[in-house]
C-alpha positions as CSV (number, residue, x, y, z in Angstrom):
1,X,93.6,76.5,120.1
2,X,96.5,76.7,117.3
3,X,97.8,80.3,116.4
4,X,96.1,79.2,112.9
5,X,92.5,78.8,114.4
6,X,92.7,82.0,116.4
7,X,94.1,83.5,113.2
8,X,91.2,82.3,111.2
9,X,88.4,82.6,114.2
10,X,89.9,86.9,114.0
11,X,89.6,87.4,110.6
12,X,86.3,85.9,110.3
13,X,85.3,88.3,113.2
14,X,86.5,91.1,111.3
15,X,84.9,90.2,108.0
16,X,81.2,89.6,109.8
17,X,81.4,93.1,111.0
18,X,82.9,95.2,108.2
19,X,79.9,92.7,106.0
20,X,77.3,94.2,108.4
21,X,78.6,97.9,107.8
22,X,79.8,98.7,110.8
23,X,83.1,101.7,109.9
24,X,86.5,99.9,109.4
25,X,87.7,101.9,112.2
26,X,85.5,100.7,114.6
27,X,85.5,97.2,113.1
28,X,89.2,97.1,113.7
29,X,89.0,98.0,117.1
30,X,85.9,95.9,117.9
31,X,87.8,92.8,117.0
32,X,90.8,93.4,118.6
33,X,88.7,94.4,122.0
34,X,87.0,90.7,121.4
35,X,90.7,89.4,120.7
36,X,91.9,90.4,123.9
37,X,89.8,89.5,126.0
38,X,89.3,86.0,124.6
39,X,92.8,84.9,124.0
40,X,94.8,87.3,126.5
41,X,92.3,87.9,129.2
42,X,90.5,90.2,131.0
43,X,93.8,91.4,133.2
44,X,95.2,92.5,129.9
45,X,92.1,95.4,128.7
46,X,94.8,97.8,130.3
47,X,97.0,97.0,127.2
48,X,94.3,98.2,124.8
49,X,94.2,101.7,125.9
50,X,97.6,102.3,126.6
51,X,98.4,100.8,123.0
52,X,95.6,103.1,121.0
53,X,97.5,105.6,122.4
54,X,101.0,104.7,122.4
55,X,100.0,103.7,118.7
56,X,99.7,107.3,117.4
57,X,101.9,108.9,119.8
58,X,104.6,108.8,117.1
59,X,106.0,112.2,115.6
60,X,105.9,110.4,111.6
61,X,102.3,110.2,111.9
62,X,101.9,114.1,111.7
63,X,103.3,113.7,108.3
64,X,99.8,112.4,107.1
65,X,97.1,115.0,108.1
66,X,99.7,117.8,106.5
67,X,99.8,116.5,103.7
68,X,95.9,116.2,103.9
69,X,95.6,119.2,104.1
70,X,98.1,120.3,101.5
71,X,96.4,118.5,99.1
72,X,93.0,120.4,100.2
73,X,94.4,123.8,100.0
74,X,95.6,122.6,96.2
75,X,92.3,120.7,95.9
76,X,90.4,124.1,96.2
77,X,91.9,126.1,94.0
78,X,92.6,126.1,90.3
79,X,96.2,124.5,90.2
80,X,94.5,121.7,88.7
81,X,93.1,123.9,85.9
82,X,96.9,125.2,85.4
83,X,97.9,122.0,85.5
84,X,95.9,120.6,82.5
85,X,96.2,123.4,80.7
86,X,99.8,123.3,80.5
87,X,99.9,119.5,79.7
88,X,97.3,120.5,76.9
89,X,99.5,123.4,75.2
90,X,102.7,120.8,75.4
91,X,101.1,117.5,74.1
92,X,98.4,118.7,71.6
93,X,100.0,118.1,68.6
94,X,99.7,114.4,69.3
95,X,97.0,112.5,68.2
96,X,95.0,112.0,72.2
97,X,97.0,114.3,73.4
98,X,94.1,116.1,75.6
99,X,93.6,112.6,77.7
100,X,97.4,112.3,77.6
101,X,97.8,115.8,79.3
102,X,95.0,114.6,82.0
103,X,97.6,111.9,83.0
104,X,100.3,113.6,83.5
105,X,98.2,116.7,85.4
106,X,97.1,113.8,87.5
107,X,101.2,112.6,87.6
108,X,101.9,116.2,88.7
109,X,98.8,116.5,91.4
110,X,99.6,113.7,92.9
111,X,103.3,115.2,93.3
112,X,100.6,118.0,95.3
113,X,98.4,115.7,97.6
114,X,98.9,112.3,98.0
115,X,95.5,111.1,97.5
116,X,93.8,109.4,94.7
117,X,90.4,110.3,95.0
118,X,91.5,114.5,95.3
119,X,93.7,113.5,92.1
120,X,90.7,112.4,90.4
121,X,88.1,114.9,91.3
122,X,90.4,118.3,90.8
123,X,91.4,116.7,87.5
124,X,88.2,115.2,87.0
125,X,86.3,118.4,87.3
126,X,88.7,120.2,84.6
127,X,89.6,117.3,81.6
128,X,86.3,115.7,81.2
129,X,84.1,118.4,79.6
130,X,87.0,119.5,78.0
131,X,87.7,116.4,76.5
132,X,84.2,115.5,75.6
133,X,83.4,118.9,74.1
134,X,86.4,117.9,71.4
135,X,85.2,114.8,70.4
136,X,86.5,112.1,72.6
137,X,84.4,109.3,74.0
138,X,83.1,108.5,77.2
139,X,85.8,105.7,77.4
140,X,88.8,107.1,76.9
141,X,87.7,110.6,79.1
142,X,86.4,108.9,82.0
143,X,89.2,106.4,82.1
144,X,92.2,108.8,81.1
145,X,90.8,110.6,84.8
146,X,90.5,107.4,86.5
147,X,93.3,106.1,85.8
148,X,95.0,109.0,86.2
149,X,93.4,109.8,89.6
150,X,95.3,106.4,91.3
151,X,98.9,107.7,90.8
152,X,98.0,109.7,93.7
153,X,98.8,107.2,96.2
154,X,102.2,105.8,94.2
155,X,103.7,109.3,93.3
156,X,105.3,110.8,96.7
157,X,104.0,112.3,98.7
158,X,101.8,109.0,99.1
159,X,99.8,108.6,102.5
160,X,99.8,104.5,101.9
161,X,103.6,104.8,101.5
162,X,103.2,106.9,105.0
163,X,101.6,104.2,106.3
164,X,103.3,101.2,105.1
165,X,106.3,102.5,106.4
166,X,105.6,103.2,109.7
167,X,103.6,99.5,110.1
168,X,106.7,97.8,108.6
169,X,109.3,100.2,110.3
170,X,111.2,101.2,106.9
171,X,112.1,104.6,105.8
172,X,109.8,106.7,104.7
173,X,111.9,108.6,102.1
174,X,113.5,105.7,100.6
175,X,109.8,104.4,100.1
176,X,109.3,107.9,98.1
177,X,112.1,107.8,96.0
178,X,111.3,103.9,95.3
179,X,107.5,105.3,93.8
180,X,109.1,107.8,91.7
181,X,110.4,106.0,89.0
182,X,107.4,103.2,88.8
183,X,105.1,106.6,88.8
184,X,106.4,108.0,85.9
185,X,107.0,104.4,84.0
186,X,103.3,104.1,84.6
187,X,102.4,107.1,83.8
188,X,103.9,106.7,80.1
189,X,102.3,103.2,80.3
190,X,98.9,105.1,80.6
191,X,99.6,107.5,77.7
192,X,100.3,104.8,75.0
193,X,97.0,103.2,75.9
194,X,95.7,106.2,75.3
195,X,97.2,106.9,71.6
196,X,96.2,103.2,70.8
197,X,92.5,103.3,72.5
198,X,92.1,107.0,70.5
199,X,93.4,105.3,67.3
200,X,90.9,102.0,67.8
201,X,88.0,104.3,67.8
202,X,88.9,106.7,65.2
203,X,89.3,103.2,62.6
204,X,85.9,102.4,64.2
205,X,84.2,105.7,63.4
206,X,85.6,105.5,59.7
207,X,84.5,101.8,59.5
208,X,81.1,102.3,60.7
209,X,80.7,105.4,58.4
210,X,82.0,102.9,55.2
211,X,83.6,106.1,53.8
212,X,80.4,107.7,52.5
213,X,80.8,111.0,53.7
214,X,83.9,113.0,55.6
215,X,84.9,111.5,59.0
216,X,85.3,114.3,61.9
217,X,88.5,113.4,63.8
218,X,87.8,112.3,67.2
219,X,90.7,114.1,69.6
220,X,91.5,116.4,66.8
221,X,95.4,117.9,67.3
222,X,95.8,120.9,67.9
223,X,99.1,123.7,67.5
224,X,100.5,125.8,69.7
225,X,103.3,128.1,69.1
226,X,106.4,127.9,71.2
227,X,106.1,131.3,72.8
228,X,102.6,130.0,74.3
229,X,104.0,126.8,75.3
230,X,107.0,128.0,77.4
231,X,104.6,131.5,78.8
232,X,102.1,128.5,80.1
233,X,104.8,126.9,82.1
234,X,105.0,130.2,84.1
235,X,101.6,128.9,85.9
236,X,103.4,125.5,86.9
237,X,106.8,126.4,87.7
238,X,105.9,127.5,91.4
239,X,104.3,124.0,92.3
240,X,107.1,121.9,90.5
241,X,109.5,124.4,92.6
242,X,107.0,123.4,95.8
243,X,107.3,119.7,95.3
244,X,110.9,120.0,94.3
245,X,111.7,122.0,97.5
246,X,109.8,119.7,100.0
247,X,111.1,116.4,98.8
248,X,114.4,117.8,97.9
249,X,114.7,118.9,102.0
250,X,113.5,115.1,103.0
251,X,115.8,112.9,100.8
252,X,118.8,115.3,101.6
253,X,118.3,114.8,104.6
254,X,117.3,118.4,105.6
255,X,114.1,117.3,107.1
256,X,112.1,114.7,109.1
257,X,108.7,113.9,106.7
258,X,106.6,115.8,109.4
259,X,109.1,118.5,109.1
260,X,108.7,118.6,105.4
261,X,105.4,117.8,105.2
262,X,104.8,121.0,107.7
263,X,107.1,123.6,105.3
264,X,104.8,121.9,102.7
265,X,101.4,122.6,103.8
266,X,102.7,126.4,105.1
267,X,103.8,127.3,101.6
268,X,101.0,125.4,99.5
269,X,98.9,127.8,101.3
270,X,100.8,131.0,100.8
271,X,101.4,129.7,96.6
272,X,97.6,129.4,96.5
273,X,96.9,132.6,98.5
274,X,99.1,134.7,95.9
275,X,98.8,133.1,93.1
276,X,94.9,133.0,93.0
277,X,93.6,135.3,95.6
278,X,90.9,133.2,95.9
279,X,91.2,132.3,99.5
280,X,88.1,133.4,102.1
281,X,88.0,132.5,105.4
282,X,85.1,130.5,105.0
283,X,87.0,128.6,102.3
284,X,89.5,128.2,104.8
285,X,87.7,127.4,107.6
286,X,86.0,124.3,105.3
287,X,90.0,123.0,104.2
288,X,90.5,122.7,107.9
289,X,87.0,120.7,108.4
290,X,87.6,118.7,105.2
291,X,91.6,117.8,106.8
292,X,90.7,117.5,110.0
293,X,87.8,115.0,109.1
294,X,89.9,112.8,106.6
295,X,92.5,112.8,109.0
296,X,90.9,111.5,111.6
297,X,88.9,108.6,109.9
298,X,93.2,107.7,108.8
299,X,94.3,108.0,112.3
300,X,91.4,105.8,113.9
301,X,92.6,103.2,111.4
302,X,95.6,103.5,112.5
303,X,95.2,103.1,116.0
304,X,92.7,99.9,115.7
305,X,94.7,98.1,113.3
306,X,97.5,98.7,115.1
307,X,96.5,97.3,118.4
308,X,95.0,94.0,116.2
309,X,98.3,93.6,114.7
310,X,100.2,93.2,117.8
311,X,97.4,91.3,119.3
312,X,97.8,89.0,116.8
313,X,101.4,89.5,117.4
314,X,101.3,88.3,120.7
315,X,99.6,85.3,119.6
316,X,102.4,84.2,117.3
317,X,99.9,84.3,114.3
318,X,102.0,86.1,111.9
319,X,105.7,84.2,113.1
320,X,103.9,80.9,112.7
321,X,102.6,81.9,108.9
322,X,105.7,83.4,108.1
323,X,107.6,80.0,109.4
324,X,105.2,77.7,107.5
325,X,105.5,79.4,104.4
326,X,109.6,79.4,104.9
327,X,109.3,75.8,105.3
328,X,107.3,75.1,102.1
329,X,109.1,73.7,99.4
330,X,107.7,75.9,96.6
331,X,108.9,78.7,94.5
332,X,109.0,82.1,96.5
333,X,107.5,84.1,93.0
334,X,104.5,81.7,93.7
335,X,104.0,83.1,97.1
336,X,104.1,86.7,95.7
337,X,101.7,85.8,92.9
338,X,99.0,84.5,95.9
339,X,99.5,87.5,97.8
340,X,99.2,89.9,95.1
341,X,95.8,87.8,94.2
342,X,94.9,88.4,97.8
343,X,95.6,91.9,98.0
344,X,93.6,92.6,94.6
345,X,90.3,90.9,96.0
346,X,90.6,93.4,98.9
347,X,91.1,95.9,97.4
348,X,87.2,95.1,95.4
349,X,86.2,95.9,98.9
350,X,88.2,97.8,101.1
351,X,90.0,101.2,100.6
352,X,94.2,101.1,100.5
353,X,94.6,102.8,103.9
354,X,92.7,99.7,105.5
355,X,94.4,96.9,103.4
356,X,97.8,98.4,104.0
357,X,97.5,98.7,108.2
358,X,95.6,95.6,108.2
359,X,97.2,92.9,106.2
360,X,100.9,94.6,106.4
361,X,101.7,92.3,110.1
362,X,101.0,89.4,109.0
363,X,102.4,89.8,105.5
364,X,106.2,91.8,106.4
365,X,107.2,88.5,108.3
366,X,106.5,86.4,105.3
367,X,108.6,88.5,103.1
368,X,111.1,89.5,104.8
369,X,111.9,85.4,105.6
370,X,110.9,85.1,102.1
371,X,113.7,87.6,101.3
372,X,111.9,90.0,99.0
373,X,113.2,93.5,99.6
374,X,110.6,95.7,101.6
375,X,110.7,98.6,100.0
376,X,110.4,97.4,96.7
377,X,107.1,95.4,98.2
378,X,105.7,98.4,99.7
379,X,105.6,100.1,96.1
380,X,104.5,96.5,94.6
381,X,101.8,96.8,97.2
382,X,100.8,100.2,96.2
383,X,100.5,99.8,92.8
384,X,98.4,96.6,93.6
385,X,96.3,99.2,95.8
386,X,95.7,101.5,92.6
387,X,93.7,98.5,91.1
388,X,91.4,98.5,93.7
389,X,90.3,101.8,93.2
390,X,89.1,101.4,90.0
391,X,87.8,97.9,90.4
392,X,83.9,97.4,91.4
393,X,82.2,97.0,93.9
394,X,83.8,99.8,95.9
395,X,86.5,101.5,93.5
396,X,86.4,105.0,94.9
397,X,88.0,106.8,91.6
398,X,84.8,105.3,89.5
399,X,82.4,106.8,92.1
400,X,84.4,110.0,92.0
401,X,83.9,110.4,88.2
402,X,80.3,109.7,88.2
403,X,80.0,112.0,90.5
404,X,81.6,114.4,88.4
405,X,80.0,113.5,85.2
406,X,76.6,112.0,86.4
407,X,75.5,111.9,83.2
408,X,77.6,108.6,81.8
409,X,76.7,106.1,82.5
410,X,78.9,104.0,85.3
411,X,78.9,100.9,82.7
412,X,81.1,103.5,80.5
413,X,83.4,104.5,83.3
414,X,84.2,100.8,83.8
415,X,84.5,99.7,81.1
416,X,86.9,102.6,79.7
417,X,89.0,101.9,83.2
418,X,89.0,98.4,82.6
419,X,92.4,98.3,80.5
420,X,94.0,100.3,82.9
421,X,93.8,97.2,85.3
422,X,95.6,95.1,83.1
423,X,98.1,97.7,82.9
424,X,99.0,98.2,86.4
425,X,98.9,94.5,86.8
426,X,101.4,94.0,84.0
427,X,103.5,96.7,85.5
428,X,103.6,94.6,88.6
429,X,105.0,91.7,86.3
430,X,107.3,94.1,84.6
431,X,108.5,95.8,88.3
432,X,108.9,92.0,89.7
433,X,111.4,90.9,86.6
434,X,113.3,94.8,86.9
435,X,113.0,95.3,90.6
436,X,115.7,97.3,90.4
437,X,113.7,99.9,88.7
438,X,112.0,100.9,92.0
439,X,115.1,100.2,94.5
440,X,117.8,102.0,92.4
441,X,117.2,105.3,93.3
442,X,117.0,104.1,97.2
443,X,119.9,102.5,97.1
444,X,121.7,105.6,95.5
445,X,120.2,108.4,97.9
446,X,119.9,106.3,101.0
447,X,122.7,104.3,102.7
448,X,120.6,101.2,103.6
């Protein structure tokens, strides 16, 4: 049997079970079990426990459920109120500015936790009623949070950037500093939507009214004075210093990312503890069920899919792609465009930690002969990754939002996160003809 078959004859496995609803952890690590014993042999089952646990016995990995549980400790506590409210007081005076200033409280959050979903939700829980109780429309609220909610996994610290570069074996902090600048280019992206899907439906209010009585001004600007604007900032200042602080000891080179992560999650809790006084020990005790939970589904991922990746490995299933693709005489940006295409039908089914530790061995050797740099891939990836979570039938961020707002309908959250889409896919055009956009600030912090 050709490397191809077997290829095929595993992914077909996989798919039948994940179809049948079995968990992607377990799916993983069924099919690899089946894999080795099929096309290595029985003498070889020895190699699948020694390689679940040689595959998390790696001092990076402690990075992730840190930062998991940073991002609960924020998740619990009204930073995210703080957080809106300050990007409220400095962008009301333009016109949207209240969905604008859930963006870039998402932007900062994400700065927090590294998760998408707890991006959405905190956020989520704060800007919606806010925003509808001033006028704006299902659409553009439910969407701004959305939308919003995905920079979670694209601003460091990301947990899919964690991930990607442990599978592909590339530094960790140059993959954060390569997300920063695409994060906040995207986050800007987001806000001009926004002015121009808040301008569409105020013309659309005045047209439908024909101008026969007054029109009430959907996302209505507001004014705040200067000395309210800067006393706000007071609130924020100690989780920009935070986020400032942790990253500023990784990419000086101060601290490993478990090391920073660590100093991270330590002083996110003491910040919350005295800044809110809100923490119980029954709250605590339920952050370290909520990590420990999440973190565990992540690592049981991780394991699987690694031991199916270097199964496949073995069988020269990824080498032989890679090779055949080398060989073909066709444009490399083609290539890119049919894996991006790949990736985004995925991600309508599968979450980004499973995509990333599942496709990332076979794809790496194709890149890397195809001579596309890897960290500017592994943010291309990401962003590719944000799609899916606000694509049907299993984008996370729109379930998150219903569940916030059960009240709108699901048919509104889509369709006000549908442009969104199209804007992270053009920003993958956009990154692909200025890739130095996401590998300058690599290139200048990191020798590589």
């Amino acid at each position: 049997m050709s490397s191809f078959t077997t290829g095929i004859f595993i992914v077909v496995v996989l798919l039948a079970l994940l179809a049948i609803g079995m968990p992607i952890a377990f799916a993983l690590g069924l099919t690899a079990l089946l894999a080795v014993l099929l096309f290595l042999g029985p003498a070889q089952l020895d190699f699948f426990g020694d390689f679940v646990f040689n595959s998390l016995n790696n001092f990076t990995l402690l990075a992730i459920p840190l930062f998991i549980f940073m991002g609960a400790v924020f998740g619990g506590s009204k930073a995210s109120e703080d957080l809106f409210e300050a990007g409220h007081v400095w962008l009301s005076r333009i016109r949207g500015g209240l969905a604008m200033s859930s963006v870039v409280a998402s932007a900062l959050f994400a700065a927090l936790c590294g998760s998408s979903a707890a991006t959405a939700a905190a956020i989520g829980r704060v800007a919606i009623p806010e925003m509808r109780k001033r006028g704006y429309s299902n659409r553009v609220s439910t969407g701004a949070v959305v939308a919003g909610g995905t920079l979670g996994i694209l601003i460091p610290p990301s947990v899919t950037l964690i991930l990607y570069g442990i599978a592909t074996e590339q530094s960790i902090g140059q993959l954060f500093m390569g997300g920063v600048v695409p994060g906040i280019l995207i986050t800007l992206f987001f806000c001009v939507w926004i002015s121009i899907a808040v301008l569409l439906e105020r013309r659309g209010v005045v047209a439908a009214r024909s101008g026969t009585q007054e029109v009430e001004d959907i996302a209505e600007v507001e004014s705040f004075p200067w000395k309210e604007r800067f006393k706000i900032l007071l609130k924020v200042v100690p989780f920009i210093a935070l986020i400032a602080g942790v990253l500023g000891a990784l990419y000086l080179g101060f601290a490993t990312p478990s090391e920073a992560a660590a100093v991270g999650a330590f002083l996110a809790l003491v910040l919350v503890v005295v800044m809110y006084r809100s923490m119980t020990w029954k709250r605590f005790s339920s952050i370290l069920l909520e990590s420990t939970g999440e973190s565990t589904m992540v690592m049981m991922i991780v394991a699987f899919s690694a031991v199916l990746g270097t199964v496949m490995s073995f069988l020269a299933i990824p080498q032989d792609l890679a090779l055949l693709i080398a060989e073909l005489e066709i444009n490399r940006w083609w290539v890119m465009l049919i894996i991006n295409l790949f990736l985004l039908v995925l991600g309508f089914f599968l979450p980004p930690v499973s995509i990333i530790l599942m496709v990332t061995p076979v794809l790496f050797p194709i890149i890397t002969a195809l001579q596309f740099d890897p960290i500017w891939f592994g943010v291309i990836m990401t962003i590719n990754m944000e799609m899916g979570l606000i694509t049907p039938p299993v984008g996370l961020n729109l379930y998150v939002v219903k569940g916030i707002a059960p009240d709108i309908p699901l048919s509104e959250i889509l369709i006000g996160s549908m442009p969104y889409v199209v804007i992270l896919g053009l920003s993958i055009v956009f990154f692909s003809f200025f890739p130095g956009l996401i590998t300058w600030l690599p290139e200048l912090l990191f020798t590589r």
